[in-house]
C-alpha positions in Angstrom: 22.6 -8.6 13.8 19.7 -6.3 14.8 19.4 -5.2 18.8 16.5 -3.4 19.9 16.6 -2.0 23.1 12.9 -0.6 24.5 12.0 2.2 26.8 9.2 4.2 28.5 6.9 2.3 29.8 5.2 2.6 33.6 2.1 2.7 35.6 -0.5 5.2 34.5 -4.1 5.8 35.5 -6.8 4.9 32.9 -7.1 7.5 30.3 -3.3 8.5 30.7 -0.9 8.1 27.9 2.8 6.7 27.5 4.9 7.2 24.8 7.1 4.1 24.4 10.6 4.3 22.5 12.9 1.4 20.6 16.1 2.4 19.5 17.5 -0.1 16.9 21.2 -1.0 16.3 22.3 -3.1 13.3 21.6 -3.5 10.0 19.0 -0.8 9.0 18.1 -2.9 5.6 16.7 -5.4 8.2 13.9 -2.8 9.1 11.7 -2.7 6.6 9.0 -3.4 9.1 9.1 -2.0 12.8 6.3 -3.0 14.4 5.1 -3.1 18.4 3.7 -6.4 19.9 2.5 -6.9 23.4 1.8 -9.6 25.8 0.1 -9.8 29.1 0.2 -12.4 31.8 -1.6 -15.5 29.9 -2.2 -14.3 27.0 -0.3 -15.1 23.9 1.7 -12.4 22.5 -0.2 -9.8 19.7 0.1 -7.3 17.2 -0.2 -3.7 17.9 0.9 -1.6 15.5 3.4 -2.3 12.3 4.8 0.7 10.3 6.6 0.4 7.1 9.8 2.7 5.5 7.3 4.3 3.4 5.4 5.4 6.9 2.3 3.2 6.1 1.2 1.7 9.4 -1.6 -0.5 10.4 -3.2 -1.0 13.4 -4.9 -4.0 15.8 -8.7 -2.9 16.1 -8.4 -3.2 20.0 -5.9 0.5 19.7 -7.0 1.8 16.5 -7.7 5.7 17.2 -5.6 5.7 20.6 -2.4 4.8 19.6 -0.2 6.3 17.0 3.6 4.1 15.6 5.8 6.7 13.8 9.4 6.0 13.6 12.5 8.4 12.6 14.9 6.6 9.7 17.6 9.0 11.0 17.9 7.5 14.5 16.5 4.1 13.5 14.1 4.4 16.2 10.5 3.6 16.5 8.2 4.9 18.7 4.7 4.0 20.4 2.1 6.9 21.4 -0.6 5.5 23.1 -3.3 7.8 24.6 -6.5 7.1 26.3 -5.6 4.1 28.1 -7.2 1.2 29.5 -6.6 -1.5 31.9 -6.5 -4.2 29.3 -3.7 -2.3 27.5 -1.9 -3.9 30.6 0.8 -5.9 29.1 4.5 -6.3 28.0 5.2 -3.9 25.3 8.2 -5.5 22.9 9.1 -3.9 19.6 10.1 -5.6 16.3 11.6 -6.2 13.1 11.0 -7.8 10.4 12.9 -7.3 6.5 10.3 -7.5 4.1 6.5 -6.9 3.1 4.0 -7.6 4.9 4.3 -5.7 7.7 1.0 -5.8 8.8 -2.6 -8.5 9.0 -3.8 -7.0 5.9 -7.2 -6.0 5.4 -8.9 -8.9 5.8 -7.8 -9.2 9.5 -5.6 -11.8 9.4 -2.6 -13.2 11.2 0.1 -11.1 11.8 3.3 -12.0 9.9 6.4 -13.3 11.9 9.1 -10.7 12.6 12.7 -11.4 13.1 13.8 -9.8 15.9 12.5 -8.7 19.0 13.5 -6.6 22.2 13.6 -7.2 25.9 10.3 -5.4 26.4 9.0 -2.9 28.8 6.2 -2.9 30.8 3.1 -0.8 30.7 0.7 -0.9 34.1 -2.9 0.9 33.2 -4.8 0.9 36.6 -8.8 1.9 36.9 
């Protein structure tokens, strides 16, 4: 059983940044993948960034060169640095797990792959 449990998010002006923090409980072989999805009002839920245990990571093209995923195997914790913000970064911010390759869309820009487990989410207010 994996828990994740999601923190920093808040109300920033555009062009802040928030860094956004999941601390993961559970089985660590279950983590191959930590990845950070998010989901505003209406919209379906999407892909932001994915990381593997090899520290590859891929990105959506909406954050690509804003926002940086690292993650720290030692705390089995991921971690969301997102800088220059926008309004449309407005949203629910969950992260994930998922046990095994892919991680990511892959190159071609295709679907996102299903993870396994998701938190509670926290939410991230980007006003103009």
């Amino acid at each position: 059983q994996v828990q994740l449990v999601e923190s920093g998010g808040g109300s920033v002006q555009a062009g802040g940044s928030l860094r956004l923090s999941c601390a993961i409980t559970g089985n660590p072989y279950n983590s191959y993948c930590m990845g950070w999805f998010r989901q505003a009002p209406g919209k379906e839920r999407e892909g932001v960034a994915t990381i593997d245990s090899d520290g590859i990571a891929a990105y959506a093209d909406s954050v690509q060169g804003r926002f940086t995923i690292s993650r720290d195997e030692s705390k089995n914790a991921v971690f969301l640095q997102m800088n220059s913000l926008k309004p449309e970064d407005s949203a629910v911010y969950y992260c994930a797990t998922r046990r095994f390759a892919p991680c990511g869309p892959g190159g071609n820009g295709g679907p996102w792959p299903t993870y396994d487990n998701f938190g509670q989410g926290t939410q991230v207010t980007v006003s103009s």
